[in-house]
N, C-alpha and C positions, 0 to 999 in steps of 0.2 A: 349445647356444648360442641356438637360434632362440625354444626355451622359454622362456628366461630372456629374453631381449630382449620378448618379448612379456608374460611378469609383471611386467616393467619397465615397459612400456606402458602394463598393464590397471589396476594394483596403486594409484597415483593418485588412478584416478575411482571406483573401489571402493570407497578408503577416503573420498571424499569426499562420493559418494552414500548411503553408511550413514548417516552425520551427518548430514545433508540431512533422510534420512528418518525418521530418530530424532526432529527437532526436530517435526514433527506428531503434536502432541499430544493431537489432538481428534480424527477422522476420518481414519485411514492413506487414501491414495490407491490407485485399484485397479492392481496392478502390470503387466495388463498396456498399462493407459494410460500410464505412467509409462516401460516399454520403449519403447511406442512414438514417446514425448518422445525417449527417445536415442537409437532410430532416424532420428527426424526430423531431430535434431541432427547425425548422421552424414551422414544428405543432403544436410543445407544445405552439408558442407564441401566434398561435389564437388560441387554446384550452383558454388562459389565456383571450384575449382580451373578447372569447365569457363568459369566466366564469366571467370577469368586467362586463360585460353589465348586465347580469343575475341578479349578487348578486354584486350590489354597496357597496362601502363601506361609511360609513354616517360619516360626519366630522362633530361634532357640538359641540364638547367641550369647545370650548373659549380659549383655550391655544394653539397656535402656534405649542409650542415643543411637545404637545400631540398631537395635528393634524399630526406636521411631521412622529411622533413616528407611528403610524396606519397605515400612507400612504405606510411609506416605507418598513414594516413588513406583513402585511397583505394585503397590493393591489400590491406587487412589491415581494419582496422576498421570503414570503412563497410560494404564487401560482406562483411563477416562478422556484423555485428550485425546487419544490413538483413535477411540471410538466415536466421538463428535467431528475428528476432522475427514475421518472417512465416511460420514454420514452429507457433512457440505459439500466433501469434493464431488461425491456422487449426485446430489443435489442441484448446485450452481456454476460446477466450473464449465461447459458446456451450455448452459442456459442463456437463452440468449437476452432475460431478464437483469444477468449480471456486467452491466453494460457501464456502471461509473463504478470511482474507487470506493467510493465508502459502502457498497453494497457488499463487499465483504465483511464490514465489521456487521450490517444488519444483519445479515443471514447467521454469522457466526453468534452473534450473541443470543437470535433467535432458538440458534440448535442448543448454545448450552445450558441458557435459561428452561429447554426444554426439558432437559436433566436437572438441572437444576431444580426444578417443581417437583418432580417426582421422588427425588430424593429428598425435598424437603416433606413433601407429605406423608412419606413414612417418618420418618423423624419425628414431626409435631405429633403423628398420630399414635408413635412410641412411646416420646419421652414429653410430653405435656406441653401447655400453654408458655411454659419458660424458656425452651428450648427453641419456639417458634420465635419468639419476640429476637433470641440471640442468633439466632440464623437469619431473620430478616434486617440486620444489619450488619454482619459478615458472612456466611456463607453464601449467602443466596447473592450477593454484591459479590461478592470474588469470583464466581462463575462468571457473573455476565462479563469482568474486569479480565478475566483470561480469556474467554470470548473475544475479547475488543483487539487483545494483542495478537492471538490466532486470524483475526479478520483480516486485521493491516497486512501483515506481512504474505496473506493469501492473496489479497487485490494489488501488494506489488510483483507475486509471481504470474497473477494474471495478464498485467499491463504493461509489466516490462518483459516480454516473453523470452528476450536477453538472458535476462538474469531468473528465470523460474525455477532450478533445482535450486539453486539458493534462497529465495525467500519460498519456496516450498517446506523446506527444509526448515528454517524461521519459522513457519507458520504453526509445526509440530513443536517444535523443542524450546522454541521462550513459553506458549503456555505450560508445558508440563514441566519447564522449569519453576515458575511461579507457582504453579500449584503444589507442588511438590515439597516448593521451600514452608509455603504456608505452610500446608499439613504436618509438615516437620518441628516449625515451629509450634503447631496446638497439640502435636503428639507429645512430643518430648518436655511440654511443661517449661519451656525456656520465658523468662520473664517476660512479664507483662507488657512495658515498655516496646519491648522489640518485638512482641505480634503489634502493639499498635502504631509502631515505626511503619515495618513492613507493610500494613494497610494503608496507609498515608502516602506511602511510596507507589502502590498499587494505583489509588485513584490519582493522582496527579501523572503517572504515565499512560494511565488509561485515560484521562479526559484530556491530552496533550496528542494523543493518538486521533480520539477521535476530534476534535479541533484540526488536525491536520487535514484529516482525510475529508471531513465534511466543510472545508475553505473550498474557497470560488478557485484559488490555482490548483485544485488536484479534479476541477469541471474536466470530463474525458475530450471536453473538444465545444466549437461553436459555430451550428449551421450556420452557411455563407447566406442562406436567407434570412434568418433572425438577423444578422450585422446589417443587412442591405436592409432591412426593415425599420429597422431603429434610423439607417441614415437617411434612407426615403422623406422619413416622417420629420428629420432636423432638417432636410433641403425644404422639403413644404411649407415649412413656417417660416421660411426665410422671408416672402412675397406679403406676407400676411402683415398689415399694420396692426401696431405691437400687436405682437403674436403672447398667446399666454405662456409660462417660464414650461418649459419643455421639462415633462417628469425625469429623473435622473435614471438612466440606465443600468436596471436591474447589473450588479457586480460580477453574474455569473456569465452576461454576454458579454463582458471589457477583456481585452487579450491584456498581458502582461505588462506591456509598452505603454498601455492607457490608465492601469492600477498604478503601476510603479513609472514612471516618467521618468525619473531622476536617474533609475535605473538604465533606460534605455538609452537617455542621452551618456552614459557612463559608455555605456558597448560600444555607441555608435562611435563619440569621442575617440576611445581605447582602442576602433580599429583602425580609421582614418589615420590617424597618427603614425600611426605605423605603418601601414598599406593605404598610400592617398590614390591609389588607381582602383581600390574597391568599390564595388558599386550595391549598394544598398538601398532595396527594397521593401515596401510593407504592401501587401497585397492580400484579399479577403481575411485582413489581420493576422495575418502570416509573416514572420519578419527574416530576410534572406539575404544571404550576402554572398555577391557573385566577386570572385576573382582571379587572373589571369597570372600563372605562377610559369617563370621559365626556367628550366635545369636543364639537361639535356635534348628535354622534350619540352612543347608549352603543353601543361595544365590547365583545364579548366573547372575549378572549382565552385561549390556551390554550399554555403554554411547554412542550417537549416535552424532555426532558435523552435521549441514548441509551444505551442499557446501559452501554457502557463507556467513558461522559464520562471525559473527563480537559484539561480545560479546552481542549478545542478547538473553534475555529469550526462545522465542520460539524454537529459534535453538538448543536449546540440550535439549536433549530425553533421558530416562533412560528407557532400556526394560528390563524386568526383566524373564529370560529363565528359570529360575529355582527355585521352583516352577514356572508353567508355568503362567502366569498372568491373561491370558485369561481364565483360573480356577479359581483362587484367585477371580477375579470378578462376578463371575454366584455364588461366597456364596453370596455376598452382593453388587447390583451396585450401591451401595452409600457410597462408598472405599473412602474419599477423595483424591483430588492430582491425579484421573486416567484421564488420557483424549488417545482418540484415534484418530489413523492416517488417512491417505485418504484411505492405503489399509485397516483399517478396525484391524488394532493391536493394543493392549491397552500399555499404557507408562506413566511412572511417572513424571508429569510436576513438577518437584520439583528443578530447577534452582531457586534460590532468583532472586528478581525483579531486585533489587540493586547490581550494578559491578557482575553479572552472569559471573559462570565461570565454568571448569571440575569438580575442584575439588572440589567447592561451590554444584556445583550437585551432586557432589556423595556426600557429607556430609549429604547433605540432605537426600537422598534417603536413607541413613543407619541410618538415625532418622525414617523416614517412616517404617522401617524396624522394627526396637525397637518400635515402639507405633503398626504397625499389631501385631507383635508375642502378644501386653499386651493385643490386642484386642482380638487376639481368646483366650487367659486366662481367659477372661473376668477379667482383669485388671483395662480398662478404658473403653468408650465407643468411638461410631464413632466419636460424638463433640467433643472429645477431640485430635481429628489429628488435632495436630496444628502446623506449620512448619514456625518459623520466616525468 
């Protein structure tokens, strides 16, 4: 009996750690980094059991749905996400095994699945064989599901270093939102229906998350020798009578331009048009657009697209060559609109939030461009960069 309550237990996070690990499709994780995610996870749950005993929480309000509300927020979900995401930060933000996007959601569903076993092991070993079968289709599934939303939004504070107290900050408080709302929901005895609403709702933004992060455009990038390798091997067989059908090129070395075509011919269209002096480049599948802007001074511009554009703000970069920018900034680093890169070069985030595009960037950039020259006129002041 004690066997079986225990494949009861195990049987779970097995099946849901394979999946996990399956879904990395570029660079498997070293396993025993990934054990030691669910050893960590394992700690966090007595770290939390000993901080329950410690500091109890006191239920005395007289209302149910405020009792449920406390139990499942403050004795359940905050000291339980609070203590898994401080177990990964300390674990992989730093490591230099955390090198693509989706190794956040691995790691993270590793640490909570690792709570999540040990908390299911007491439980089955408490309350019997019935209790294991209903935790191995909710509970033990909702950890790994707030896992997956704590991942993503860790590997976009990782990768967009821009923007890291904010999806740091995401990374803490949508899982302890979710878990929170659950617990709330099976505390408080609220129908049926709407815990299995909520579940439903869980797996389809958990598997939309992880479908995002584990796609070929969130690949962190593509050695110029794997591209030049692939192309070596299609000029080779050019010479060859009939050459046999050249195997199709794995999706995770195609830059964006190559997956989506229609796409690219759209930017390229969209900036021509408007800018017929642009000059556009694709180089070690890099795609660049140089252009010559005159105001008072000429500009020299440089729009940077990222491997795996897909019409989002962060992926295009205006660097500005001429005047060199990295001057422009040491007058004043309180320029708005500058942000800099991981090498450490400054670029004009000036993409609109809304349908972001080349030529929406460069529009912008030559607004920025017209309110610096009024600034060193002393025209307007710094509060007045304002870029709809």
């Amino acid at each position: 009996m004690i066997l079986i309550l225990l494949i009861l237990s195990l049987l779970p996070t097995a099946l849901i750690l394979f999946y996990i690990y399956r879904k990395d499709k570029y660079e498997q994780e070293p396993l025993g980094l990934l054990l030691k995610a669910f050893g960590l996870g394992a700690l966090s749950a007595i770290c939390v059991i000993i901080f329950s005993s410690i500091i109890p929480i006191e239920l005395n309000t007289g209302n149910h749905f405020v009792n449920s509300f406390i139990t499942a927020f403050f004795a359940a979900a905050i000291p339980e996400e609070l203590c898994k995401f401080l177990f990964l930060y300390w674990l992989i933000w730093e490591n230099q095994n955390f090198s693509e996007r989706f190794d956040g959601i691995i790691y993270a569903v590793f640490v909570s699945l690792g709570f999540a076993t040990l908390e299911n092991i007491l439980f089955v070993f408490g309350y019997g064989f019935g209790t294991g079968i209903v935790r191995a289709i909710t509970a033990v599934p909702a950890h790994a599901l707030f896992g997956v939303a704590m991942g993503y939004y860790f590997s976009y504070a990782k990768f967009l270093p821009e923007y890291k107290n904010k999806y740091i900050t995401l990374s803490l408080c949508v899982p302890i939102a979710l878990h929170g709302v659950y617990d709330f929901i099976v505390f408080s005895d609220i129908l049926v229906l709407v815990f299995i609403g909520f579940v439903v709702f869980l797996w389809v933004q958990g598997f939309k998350k992880i479908k995002k992060m584990s796609s070929d455009f969130y690949f962190q990038g593509i050695p110029a020798n794997e591209v030049l390798e692939y192309l070596d091997m299609q000029s080779d067989n050019v010479s060859v009578p009939n050459p046999p059908p050249l195997p199709p090129i794995p999706s995770y070395l195609r830059n964006w331009q190559e997956v989506t075509p229609q796409l690219f011919e759209n930017e390229k269209h969209a900036i021509l048009e408007k800018y017929s002096d642009a000059l556009l480049e694709t180089s070690d599948g890099l795609v660049t657009v140089g252009l010559v802007a005159n105001g008072n001074y000429q500009w020299l511009l440089h729009l940077t697209y990222a491997r795996n554009y897909r019409k989002q703000k962060a992926q295009l970069r205006i660097y500005v060559i001429e005047p060199n920018l990295n001057e422009l900034v040491a007058i004043s680093n309180e320029i708005p609109y500058i942000k800099t890169d991981l090498s450490g070069q400054y670029y004009l985030d000036v993409a609109p939030q809304n349908q972001p595009s080349g030529a929406s960037a460069i529009d912008n950039a030559l607004l920025w461009i017209d309110m610096f020259e009024k600034w060193v006129n002393e025209e307007i002041e710094l509060n007045e960069f304002i870029i709809n």
